[in-house]
ROSE-4610 file (N, C-alpha, C; in Angstrom, 1 decimal, always signed):
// ROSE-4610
residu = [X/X/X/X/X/X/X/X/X/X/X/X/X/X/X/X/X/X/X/X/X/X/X/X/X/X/X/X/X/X/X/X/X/X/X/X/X/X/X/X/X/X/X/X/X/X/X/X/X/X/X/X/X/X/X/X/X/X/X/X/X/X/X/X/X/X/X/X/X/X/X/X/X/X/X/X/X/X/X/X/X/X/X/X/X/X/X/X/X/X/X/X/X/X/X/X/X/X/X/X/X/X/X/X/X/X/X/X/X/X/X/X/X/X/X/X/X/X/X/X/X/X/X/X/X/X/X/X/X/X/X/X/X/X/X/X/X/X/X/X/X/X/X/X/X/X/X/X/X/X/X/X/X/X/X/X/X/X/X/X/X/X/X/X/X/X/X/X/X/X/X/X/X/X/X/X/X/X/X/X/X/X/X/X/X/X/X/X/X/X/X/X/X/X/X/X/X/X/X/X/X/X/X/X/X/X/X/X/X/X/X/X/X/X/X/X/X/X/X/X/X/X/X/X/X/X/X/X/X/X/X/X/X/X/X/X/X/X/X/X/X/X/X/X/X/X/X/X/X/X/X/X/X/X/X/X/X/X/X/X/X/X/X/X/X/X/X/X/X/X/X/X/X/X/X/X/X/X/X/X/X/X/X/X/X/X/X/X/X/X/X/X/X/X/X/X/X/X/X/X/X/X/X/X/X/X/X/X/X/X/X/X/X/X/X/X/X/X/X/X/X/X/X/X/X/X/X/X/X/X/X/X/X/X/X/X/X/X/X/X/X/X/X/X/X/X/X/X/X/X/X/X/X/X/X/X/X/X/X/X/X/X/X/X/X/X/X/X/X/X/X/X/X/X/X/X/X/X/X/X/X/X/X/X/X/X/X/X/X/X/X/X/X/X/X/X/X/X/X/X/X/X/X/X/X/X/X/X/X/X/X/X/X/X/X/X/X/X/X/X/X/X/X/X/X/X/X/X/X/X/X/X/X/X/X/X/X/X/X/X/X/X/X/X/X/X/X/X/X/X/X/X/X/X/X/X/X/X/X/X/X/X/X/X/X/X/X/X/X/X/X/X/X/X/X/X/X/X/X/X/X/X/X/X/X/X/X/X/X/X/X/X/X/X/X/X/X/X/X/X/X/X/X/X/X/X/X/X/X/X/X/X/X/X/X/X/X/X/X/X/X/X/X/X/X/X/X/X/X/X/X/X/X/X/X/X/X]
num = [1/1/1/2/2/2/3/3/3/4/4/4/5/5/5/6/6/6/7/7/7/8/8/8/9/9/9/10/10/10/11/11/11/12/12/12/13/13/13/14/14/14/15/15/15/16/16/16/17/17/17/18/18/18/19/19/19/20/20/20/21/21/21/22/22/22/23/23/23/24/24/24/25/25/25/26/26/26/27/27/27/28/28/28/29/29/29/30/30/30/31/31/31/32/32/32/33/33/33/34/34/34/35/35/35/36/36/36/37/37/37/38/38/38/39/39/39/40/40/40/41/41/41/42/42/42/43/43/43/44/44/44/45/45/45/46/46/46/47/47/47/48/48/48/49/49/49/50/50/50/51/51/51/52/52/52/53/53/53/54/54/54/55/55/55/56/56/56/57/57/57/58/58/58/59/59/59/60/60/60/61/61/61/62/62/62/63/63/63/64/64/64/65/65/65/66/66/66/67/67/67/68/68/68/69/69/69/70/70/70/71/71/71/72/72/72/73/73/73/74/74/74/75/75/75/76/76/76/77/77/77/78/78/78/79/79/79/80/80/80/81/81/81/82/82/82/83/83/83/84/84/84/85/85/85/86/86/86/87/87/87/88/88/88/89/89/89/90/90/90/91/91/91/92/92/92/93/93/93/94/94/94/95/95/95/96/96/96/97/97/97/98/98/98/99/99/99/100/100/100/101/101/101/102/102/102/103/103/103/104/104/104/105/105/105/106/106/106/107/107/107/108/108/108/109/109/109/110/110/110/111/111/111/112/112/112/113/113/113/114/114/114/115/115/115/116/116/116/117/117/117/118/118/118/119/119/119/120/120/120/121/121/121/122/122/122/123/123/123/124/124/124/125/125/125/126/126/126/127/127/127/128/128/128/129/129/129/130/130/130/131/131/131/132/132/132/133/133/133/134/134/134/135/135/135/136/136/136/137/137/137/138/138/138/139/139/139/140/140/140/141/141/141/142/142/142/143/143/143/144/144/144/145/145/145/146/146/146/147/147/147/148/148/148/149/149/149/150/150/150/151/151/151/152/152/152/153/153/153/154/154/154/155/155/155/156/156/156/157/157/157/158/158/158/159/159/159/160/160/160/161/161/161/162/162/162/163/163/163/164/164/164/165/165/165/166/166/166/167/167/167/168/168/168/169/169/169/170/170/170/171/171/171/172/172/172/173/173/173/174/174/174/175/175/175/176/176/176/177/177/177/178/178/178/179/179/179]
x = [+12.2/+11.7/+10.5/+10.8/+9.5/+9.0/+8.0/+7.7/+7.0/+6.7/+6.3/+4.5/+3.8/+2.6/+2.2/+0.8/+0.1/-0.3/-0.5/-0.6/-1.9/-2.8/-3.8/-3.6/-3.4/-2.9/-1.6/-1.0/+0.1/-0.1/-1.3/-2.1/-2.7/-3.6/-4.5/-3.3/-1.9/-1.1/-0.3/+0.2/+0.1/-1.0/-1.8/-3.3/-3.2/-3.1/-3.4/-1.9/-0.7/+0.3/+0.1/-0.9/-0.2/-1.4/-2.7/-3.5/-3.5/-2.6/-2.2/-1.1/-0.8/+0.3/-0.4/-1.4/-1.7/-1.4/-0.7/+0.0/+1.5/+1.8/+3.2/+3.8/+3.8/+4.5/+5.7/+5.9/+7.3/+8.1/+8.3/+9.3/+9.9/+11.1/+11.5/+12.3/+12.8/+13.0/+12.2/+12.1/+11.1/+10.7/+11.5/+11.3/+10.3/+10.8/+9.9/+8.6/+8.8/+7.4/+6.1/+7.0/+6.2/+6.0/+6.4/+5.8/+5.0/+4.6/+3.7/+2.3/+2.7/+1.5/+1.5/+1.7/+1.1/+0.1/+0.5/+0.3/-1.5/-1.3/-2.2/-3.2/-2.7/-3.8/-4.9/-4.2/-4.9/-6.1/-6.7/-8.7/-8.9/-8.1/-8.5/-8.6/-7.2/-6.7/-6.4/-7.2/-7.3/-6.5/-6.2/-5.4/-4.3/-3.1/-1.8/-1.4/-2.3/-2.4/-2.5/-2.9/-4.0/-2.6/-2.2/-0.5/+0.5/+0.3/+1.7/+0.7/-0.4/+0.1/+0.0/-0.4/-0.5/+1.3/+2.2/+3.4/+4.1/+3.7/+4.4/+4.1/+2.9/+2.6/+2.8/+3.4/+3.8/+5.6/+6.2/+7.5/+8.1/+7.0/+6.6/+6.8/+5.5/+5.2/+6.5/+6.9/+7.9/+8.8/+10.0/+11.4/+12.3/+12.0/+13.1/+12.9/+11.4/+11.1/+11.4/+11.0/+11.3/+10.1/+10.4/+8.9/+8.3/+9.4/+8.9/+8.5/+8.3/+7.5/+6.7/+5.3/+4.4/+3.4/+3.8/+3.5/+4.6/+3.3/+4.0/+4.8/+4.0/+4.0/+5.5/+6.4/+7.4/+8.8/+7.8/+8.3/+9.7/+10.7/+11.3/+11.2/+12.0/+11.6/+11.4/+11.7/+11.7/+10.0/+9.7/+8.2/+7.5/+6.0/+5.1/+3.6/+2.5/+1.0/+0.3/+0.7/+0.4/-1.2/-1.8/-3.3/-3.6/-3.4/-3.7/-3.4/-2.2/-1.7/-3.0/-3.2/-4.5/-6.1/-6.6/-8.0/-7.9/-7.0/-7.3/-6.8/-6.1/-6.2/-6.2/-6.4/-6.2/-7.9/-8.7/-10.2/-10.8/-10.4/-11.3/-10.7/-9.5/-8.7/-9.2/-9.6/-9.9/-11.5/-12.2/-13.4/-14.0/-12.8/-13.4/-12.8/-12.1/-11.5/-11.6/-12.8/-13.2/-12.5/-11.3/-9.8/-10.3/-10.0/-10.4/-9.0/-9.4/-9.2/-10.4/-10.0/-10.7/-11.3/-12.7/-13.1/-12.9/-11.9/-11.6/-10.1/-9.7/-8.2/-7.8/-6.6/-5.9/-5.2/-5.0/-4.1/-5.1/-6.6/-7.5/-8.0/-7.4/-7.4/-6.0/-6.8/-5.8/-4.4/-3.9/-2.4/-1.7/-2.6/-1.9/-2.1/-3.2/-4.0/-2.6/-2.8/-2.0/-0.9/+0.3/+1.6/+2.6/+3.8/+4.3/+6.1/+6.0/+7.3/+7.5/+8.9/+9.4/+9.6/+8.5/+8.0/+8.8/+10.1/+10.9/+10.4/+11.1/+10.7/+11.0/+11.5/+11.2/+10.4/+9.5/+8.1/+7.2/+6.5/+5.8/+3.9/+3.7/+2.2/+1.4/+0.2/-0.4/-1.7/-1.6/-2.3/-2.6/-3.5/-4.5/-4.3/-3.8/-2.4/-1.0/-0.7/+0.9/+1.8/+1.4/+2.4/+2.2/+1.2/+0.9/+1.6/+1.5/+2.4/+3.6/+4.0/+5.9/+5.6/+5.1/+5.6/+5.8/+4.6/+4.3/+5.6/+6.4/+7.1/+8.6/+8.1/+10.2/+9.8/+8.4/+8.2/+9.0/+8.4/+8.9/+10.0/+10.9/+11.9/+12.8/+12.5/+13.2/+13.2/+12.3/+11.7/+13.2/+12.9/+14.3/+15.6/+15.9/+17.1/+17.4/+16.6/+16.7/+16.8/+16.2/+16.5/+15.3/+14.0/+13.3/+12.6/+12.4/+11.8/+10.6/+9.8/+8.7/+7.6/+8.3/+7.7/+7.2/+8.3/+8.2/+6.6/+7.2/+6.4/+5.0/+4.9/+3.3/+2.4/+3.3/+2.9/+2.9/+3.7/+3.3/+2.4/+2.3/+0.8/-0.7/-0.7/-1.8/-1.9/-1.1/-1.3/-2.0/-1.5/-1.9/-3.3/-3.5/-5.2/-5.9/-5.8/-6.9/-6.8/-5.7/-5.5/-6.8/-6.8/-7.4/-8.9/-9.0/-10.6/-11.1/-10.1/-10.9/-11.3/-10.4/-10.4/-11.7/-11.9/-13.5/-14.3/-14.6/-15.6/-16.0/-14.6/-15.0/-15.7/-15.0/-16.0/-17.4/-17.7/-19.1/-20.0/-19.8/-20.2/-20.2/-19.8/-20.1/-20.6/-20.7/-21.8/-22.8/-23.2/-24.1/-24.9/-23.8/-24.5/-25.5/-24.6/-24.6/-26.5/-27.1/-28.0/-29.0]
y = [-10.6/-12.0/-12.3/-13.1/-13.2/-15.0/-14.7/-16.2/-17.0/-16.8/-17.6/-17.7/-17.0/-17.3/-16.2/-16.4/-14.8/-13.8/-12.9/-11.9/-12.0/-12.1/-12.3/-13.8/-14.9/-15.8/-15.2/-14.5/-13.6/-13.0/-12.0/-11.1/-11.7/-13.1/-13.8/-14.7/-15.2/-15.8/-14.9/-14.1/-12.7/-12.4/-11.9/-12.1/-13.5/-14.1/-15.5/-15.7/-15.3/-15.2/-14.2/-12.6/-11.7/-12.0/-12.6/-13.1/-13.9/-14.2/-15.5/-14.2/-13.1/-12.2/-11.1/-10.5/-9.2/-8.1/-8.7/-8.7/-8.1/-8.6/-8.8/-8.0/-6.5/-6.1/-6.5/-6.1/-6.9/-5.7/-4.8/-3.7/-2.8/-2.9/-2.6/-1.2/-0.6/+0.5/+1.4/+2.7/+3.4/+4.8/+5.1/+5.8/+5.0/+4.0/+3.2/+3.0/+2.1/+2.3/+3.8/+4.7/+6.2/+6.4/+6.1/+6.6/+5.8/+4.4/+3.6/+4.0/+4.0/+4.3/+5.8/+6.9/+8.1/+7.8/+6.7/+6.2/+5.4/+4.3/+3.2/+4.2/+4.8/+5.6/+6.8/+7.6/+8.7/+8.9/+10.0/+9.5/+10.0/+11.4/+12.2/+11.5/+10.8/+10.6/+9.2/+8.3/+7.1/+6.4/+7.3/+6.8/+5.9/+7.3/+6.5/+5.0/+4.3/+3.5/+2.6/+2.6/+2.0/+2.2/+2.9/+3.1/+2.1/+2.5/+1.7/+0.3/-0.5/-1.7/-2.1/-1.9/-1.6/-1.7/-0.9/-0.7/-2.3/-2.4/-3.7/-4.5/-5.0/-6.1/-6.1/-5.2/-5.3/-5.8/-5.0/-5.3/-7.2/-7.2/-9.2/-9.8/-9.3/-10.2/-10.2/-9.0/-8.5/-7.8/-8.5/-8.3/-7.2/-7.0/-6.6/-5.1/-4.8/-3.3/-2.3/-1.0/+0.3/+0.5/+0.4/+0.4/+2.1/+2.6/+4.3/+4.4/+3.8/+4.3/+3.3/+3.6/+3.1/+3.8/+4.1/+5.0/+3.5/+3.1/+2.8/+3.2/+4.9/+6.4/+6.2/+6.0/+6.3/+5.9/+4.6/+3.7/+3.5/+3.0/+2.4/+0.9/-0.3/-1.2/-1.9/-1.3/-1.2/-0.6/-0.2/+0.6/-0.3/+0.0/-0.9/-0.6/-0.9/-0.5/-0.6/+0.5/+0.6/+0.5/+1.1/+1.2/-0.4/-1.2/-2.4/-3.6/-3.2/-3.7/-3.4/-2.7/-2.0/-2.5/-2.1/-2.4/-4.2/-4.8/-6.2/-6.9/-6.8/-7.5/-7.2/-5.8/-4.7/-4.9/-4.3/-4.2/-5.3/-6.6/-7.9/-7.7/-7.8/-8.5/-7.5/-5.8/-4.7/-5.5/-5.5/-6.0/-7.6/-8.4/-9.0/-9.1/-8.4/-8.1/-7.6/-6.7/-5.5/-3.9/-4.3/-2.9/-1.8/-1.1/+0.4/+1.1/+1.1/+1.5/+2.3/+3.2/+3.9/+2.2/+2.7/+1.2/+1.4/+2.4/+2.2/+2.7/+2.8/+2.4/+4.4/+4.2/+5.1/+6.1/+5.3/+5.7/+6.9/+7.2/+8.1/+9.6/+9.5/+10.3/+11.3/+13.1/+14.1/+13.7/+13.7/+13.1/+12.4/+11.7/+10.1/+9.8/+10.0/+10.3/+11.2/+10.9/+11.4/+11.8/+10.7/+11.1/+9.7/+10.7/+9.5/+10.1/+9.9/+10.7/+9.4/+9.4/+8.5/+9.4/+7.9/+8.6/+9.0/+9.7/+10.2/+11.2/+10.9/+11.8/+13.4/+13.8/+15.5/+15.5/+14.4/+14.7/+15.8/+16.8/+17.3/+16.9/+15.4/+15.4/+16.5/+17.2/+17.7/+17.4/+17.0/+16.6/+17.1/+16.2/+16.7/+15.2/+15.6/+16.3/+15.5/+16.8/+16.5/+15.4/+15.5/+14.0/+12.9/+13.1/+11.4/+11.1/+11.9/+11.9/+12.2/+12.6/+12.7/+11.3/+11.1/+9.2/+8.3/+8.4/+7.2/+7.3/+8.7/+8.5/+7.9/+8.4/+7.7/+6.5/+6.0/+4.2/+3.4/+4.2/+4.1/+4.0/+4.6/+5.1/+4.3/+3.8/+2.7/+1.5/+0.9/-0.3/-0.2/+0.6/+0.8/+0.4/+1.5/+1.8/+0.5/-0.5/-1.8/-1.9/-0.3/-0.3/-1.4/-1.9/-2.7/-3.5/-4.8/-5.7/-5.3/-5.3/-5.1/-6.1/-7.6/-8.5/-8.2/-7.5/-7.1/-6.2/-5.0/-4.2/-4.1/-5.0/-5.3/-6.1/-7.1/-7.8/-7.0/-6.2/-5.4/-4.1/-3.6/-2.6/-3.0/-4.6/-5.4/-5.5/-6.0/-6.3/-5.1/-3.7/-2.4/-2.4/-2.6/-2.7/-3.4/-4.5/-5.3/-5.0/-4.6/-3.9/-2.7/-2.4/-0.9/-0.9/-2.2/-2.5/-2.8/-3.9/-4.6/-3.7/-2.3/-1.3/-0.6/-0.1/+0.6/-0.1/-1.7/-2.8/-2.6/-2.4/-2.7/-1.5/-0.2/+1.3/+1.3/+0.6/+0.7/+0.1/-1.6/-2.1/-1.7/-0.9/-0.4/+0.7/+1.6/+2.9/+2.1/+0.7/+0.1/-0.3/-1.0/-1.6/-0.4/+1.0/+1.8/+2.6/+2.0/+2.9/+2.3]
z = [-4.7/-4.4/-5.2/-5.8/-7.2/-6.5/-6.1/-5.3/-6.5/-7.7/-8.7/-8.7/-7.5/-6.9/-7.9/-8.4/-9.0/-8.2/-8.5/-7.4/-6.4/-7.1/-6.0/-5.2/-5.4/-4.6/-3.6/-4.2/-2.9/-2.4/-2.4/-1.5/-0.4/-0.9/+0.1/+1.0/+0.3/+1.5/+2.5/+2.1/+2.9/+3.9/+3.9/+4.8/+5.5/+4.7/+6.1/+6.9/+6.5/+7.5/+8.6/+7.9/+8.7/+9.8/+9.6/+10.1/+11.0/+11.9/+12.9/+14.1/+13.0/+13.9/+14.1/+14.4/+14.3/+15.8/+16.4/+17.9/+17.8/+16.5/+15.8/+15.2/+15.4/+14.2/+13.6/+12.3/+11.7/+11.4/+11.6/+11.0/+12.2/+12.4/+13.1/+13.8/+12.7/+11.8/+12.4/+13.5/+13.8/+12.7/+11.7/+10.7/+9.8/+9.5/+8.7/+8.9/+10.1/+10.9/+11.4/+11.3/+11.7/+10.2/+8.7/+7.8/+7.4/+7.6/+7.0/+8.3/+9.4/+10.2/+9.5/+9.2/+8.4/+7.3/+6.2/+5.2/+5.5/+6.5/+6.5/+6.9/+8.4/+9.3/+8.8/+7.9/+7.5/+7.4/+8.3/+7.6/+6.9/+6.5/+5.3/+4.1/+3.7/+2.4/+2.5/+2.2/+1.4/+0.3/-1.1/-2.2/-1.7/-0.9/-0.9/-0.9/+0.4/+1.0/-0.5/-1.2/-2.5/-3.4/-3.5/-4.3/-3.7/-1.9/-1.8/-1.9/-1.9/-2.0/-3.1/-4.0/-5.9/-6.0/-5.5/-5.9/-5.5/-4.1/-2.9/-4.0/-4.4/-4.9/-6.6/-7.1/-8.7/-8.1/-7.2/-7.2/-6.7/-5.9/-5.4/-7.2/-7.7/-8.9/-9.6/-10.0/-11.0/-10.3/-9.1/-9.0/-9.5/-10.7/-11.5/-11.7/-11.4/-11.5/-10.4/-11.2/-9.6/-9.8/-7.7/-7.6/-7.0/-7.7/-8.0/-9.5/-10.1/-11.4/-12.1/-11.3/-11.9/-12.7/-13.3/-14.9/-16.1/-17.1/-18.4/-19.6/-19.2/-19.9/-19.6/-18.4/-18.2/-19.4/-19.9/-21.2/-21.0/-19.8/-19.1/-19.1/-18.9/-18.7/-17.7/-16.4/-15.3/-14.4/-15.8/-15.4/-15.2/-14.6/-15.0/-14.2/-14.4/-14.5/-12.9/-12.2/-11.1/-10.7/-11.7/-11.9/-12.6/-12.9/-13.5/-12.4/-11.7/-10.4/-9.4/-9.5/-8.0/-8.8/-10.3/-10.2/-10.4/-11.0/-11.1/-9.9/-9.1/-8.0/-6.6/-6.3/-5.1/-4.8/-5.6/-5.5/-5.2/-5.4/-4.9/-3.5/-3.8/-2.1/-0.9/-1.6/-0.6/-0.1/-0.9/-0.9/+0.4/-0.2/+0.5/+2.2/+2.0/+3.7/+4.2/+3.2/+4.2/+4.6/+4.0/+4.4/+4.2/+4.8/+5.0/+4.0/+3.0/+1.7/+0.7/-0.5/-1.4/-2.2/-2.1/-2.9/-4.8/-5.0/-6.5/-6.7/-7.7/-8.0/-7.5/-6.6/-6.2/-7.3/-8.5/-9.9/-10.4/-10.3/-11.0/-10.0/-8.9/-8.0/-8.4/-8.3/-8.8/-8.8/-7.4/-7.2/-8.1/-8.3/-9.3/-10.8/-11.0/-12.4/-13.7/-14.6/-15.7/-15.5/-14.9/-14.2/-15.4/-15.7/-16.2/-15.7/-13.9/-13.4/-12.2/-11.9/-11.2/-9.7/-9.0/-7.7/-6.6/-6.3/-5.6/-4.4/-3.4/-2.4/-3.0/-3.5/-3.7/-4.9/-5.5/-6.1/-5.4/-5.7/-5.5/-5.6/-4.7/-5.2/-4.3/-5.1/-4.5/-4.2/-2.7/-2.0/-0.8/-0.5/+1.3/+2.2/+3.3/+4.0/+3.4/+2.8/+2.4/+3.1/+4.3/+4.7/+4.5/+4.4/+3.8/+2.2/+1.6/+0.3/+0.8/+1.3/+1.8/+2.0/+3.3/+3.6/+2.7/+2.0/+0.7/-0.2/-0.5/-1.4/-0.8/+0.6/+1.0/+1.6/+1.6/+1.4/+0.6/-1.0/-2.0/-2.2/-2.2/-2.1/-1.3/+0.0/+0.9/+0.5/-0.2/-0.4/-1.7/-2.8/-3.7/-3.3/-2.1/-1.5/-1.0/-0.5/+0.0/+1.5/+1.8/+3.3/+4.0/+3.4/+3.7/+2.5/+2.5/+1.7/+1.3/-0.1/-0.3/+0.5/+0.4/+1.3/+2.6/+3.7/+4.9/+5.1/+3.9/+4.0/+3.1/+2.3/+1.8/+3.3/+4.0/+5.3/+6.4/+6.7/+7.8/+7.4/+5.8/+5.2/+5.9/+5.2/+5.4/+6.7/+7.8/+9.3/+9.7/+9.1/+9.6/+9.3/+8.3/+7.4/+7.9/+8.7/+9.4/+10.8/+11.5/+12.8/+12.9/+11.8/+12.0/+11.0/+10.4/+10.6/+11.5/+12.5/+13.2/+14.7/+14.2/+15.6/+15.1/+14.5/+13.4/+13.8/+13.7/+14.1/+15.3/+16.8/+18.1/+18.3/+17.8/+18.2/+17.7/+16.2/+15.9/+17.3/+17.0/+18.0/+19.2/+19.7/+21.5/+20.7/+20.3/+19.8/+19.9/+19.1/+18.7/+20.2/+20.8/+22.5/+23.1/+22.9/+23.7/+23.7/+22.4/+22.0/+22.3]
């Protein structure tokens, strides 16, 4: 679904839909849903989250690509700049919303950094805690299969990411009453 919008204008209308629903989840699918809550939730490990919406949001812009290989290295035509996708228009949109995301590009983090391999679930990333890289890649991997829309699932990422700022906010604030 290539909506003709640039990506950051697609980021911010996304946000203001999912922004009216946050009561709402949209994915229905309880596999789907138990790997993206792995993905968004994790306190350890930050990147993924920063990959899948880097990936969500290149396959919106550009339709035509897999959105398992975001490596250019892969030199496919189908490839395309998962890191270019995340520092030019991931890092403002993380910014100004506040998302409890890595505040720099997920692509330079061990896992991801110097990879020019198509991101399949029996990829081996090595990482801290491994399931969060299992999830992220059969995200991946579904979103291909066409078991779910990248649309669905960049809008229900994001719902997760302000759900779960705005859950961080209410706990500060009552620590904060409480002192």
């Amino acid at each position: 679904m290539n909506t003709g919008m640039p990506p950051a204008e697609l980021l911010e209308a996304v946000y203001a839909r999912v922004a009216t629903q946050l009561d709402t989840p949209s994915i229905a699918e309880p596999t789907i849903r138990e790997w993206l809550d792995v993905v968004v939730r994790s306190p350890q490990n930050r990147a993924p989250v920063r990959v899948l919406l880097a990936a969500l949001l290149a396959k919106l812009d550009r339709p035509t690509i897999d959105i398992r290989k975001p490596y250019t290295a892969i030199g496919s035509a189908d490839s395309y700049s998962g890191r270019t996708y995340d520092e030019r228009y991931l890092t403002a949109f993380i910014q100004t919303h506040r998302l409890p995301c890595n505040t720099t590009t997920a692509f330079l983090t061990p896992a991801f950094r110097n990879r020019n391999i198509v991101l399949t679930p029996d990829v081996n990333l090595v990482g801290r805690p491994p399931n969060v890289y299992h999830a992220l890649l059969q995200l991946l991997n579904s979103v291909h299969a066409g078991a779910i829309s990248a649309d669905t699932l960049l809008a229900e990422t994001i719902r997760q990411l302000v759900v779960l700022r705005d859950e961080r906010q209410r706990r500060l604030a009552a620590i904060l009453d409480d002192l």
